[in-house]
C-alpha positions in Angstrom: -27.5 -1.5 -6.0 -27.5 -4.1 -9.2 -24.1 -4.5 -10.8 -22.0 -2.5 -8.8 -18.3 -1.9 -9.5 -16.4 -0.4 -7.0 -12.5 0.7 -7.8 -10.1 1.4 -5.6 -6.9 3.2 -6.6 -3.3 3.7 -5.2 0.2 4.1 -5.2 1.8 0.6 -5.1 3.5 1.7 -1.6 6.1 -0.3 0.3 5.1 -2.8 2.9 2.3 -0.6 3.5 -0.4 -0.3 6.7 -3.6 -1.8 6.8 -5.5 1.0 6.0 -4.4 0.6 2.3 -5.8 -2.9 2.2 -8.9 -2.1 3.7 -9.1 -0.2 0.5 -8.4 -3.1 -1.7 -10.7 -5.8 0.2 -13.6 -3.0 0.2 -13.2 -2.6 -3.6 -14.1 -4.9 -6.4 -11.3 -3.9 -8.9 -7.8 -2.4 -7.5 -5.6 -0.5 -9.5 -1.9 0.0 -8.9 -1.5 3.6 -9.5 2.5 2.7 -11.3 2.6 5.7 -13.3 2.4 8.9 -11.5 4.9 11.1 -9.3 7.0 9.3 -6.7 7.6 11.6 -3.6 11.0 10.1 -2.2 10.8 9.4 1.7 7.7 8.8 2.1 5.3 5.8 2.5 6.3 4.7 -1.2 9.7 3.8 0.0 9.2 3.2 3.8 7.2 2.5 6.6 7.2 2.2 10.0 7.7 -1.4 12.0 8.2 -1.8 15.8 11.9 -2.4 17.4 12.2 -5.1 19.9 12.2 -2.4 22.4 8.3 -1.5 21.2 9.5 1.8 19.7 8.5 2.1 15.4 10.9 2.8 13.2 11.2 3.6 10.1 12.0 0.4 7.0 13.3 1.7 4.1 13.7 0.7 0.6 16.1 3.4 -0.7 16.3 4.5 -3.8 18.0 6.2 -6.5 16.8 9.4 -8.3 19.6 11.1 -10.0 18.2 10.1 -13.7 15.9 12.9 -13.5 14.1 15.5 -10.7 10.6 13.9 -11.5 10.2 10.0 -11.9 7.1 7.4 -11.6 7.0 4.5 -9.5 7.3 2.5 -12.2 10.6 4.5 -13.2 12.5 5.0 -10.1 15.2 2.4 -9.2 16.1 1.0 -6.4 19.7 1.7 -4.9 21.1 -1.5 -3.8 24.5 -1.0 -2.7 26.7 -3.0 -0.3 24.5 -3.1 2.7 21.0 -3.3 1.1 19.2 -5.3 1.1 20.9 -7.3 3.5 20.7 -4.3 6.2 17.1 -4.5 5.6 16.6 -8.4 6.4 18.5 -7.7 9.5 16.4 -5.3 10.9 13.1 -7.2 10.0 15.0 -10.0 11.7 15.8 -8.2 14.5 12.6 -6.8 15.3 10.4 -9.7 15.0 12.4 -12.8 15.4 10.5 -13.5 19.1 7.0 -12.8 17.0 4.7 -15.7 16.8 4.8 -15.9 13.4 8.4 -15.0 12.6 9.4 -18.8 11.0 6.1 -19.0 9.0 6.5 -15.7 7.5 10.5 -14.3 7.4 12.1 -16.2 4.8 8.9 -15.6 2.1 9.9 -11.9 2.8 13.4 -12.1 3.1 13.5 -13.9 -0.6 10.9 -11.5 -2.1 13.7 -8.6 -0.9 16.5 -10.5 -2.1 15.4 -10.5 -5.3 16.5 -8.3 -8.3 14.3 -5.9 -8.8 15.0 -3.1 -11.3 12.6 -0.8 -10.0 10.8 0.1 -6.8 7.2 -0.5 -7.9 8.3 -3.9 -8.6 9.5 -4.7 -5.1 6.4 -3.0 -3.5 4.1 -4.9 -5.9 5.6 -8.3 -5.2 5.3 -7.6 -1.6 1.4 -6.7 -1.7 1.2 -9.9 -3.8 2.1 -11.6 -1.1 0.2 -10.3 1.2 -2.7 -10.4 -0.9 -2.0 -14.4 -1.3 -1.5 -15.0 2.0 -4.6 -13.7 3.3 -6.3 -15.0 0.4 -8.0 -11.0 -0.2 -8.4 -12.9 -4.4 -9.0 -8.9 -5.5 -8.5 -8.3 -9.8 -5.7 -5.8 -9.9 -4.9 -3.6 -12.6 -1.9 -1.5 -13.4 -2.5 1.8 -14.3 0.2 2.7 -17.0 -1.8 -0.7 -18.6 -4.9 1.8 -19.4 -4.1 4.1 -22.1 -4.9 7.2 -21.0 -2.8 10.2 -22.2 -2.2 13.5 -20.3 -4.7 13.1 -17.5 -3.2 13.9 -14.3 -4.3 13.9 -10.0 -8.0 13.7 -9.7 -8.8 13.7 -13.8 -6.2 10.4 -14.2 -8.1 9.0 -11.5 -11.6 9.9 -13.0 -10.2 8.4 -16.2 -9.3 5.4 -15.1 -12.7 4.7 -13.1 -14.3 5.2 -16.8 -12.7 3.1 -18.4 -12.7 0.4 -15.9 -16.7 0.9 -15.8 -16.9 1.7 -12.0 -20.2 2.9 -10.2 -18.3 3.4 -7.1 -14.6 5.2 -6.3 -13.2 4.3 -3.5 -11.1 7.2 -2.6 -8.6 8.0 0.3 -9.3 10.7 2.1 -5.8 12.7 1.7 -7.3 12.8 -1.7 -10.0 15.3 -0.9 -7.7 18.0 -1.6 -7.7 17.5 -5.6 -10.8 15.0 -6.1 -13.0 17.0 -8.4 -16.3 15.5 -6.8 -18.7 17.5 -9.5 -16.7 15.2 -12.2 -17.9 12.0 -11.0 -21.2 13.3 -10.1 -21.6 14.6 -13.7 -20.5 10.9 -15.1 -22.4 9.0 -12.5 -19.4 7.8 -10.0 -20.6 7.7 -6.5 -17.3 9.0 -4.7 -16.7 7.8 -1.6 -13.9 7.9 1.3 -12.9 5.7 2.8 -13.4 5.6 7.2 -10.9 2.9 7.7 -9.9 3.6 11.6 -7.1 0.9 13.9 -7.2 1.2 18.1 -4.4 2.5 19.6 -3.4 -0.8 20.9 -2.4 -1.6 17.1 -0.3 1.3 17.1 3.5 2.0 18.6 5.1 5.0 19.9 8.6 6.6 17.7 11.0 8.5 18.9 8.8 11.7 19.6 6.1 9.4 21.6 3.8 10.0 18.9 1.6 7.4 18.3 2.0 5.8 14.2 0.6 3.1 11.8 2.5 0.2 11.5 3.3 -1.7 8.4 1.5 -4.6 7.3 4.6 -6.9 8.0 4.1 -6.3 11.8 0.4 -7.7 11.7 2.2 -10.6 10.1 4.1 -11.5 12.4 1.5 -11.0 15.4 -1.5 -12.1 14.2 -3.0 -15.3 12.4 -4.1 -14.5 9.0 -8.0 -14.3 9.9 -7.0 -11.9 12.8 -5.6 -9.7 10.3 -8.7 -10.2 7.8 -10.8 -8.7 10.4 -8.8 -5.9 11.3 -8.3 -4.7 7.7 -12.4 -5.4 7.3 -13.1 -3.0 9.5 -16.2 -3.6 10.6 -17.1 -0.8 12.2 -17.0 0.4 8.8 -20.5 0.4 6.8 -20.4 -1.3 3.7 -19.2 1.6 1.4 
């Protein structure tokens, strides 16, 4: 297809799995989705890395809701107290310091942490940025709450976006099929599509249950060289969408 635009759109999630960057390198615009619902505890604020012991565990960036019951991203603050984020550098440390890649990589992430950062979409957004640069993905990204678009919410927010941006192509996850209202895009021409992004097992690591879970991107960063990680978050098992 001629002039194709494909969009891709999500929560700006904290240190978050591959899967979410396949979404990003698949799409030709990516949107941070800034201004919707947080859900506390849950991959917004952490994420899963593996122990030196090969057991995953959770990371997380706590945070602080007491302003109000229902905040964005973009509104929720982060609760830096007297252990954090220190607490969280050590256990990053801990974890990976025998990695491969541990001196090339800690001390970017330790500093990006360390910084003061009002709000929790800020620290997970300079943390994809850096991901982003390092593996050189060079995607446009877009904030949503940059797009004026009053009172949409879920699956017509997400439509409206897509419009505006001028997108042939949405690139949705598939824990969205529950409130994607496919006969919208159909109607305004939008090809939906989700996405099939799949990792082996051997990329995985066991919690506490011996349930097999989805690492963060910070533990591919530490294993792998950047090319190794390109082609994992490619896919290419994966048509071209």
């Amino acid at each position: 297809m001629t002039n194709q635009k494909i969009v891709g759109i999500h929560q700006p999630n904290f240190l978050p799995w591959l899967g979410y960057f396949h979404k990003m390198l698949r799409s030709d615009v990516f949107v941070f989705l800034d201004d919707v619902q947080f859900s506390k505890n849950s991959v917004g604020n952490r994420v899963h890395i593996r122990r030196k012991d090969g057991v995953a565990a959770y990371l997380t960036a706590p945070v602080r809701l007491s302003k109000k019951a229902f905040q964005n991203y973009n509104e929720v603050e982060l609760d830096i107290g007297p252990r954090w984020p220190d607490a969280a550098i050590n256990v990053i440390r801990d974890a990976y310091q025998k990695s491969p890649f541990f001196k090339k990589i800690f001390q970017d992430i330790a500093d990006i942490i360390l910084m003061h950062h009002p709000h929790l979409a800020s620290l997970n957004i300079e943390l994809i940025y850096y991901v982003i640069q390092y593996l050189q993905l060079n995607k446009p990204l877009v904030l949503s709450s940059s797009i004026p678009i009053a009172g949409a919410q879920k699956s017509d927010l997400v439509f409206e976006i897509c419009k505006q941006l001028g997108a042939t192509k949405y690139l949705s996850g598939t824990g969205a099929k529950k409130y994607n209202n496919e006969q919208q895009f159909t109607d305004q021409g939008i090809a939906l599509v989700y996405t099939q992004f799949s990792i082996a097992d051997g990329y995985k690591a066991p919690d506490v249950n011996n349930e097999l879970v989805n690492l963060s991107i910070l533990h591919f960063l530490f294993h792998y060289e950047a090319e190794k990680i390109k082609e994992l978050i490619h896919c290419p098992t994966v048509p071209a969408y």
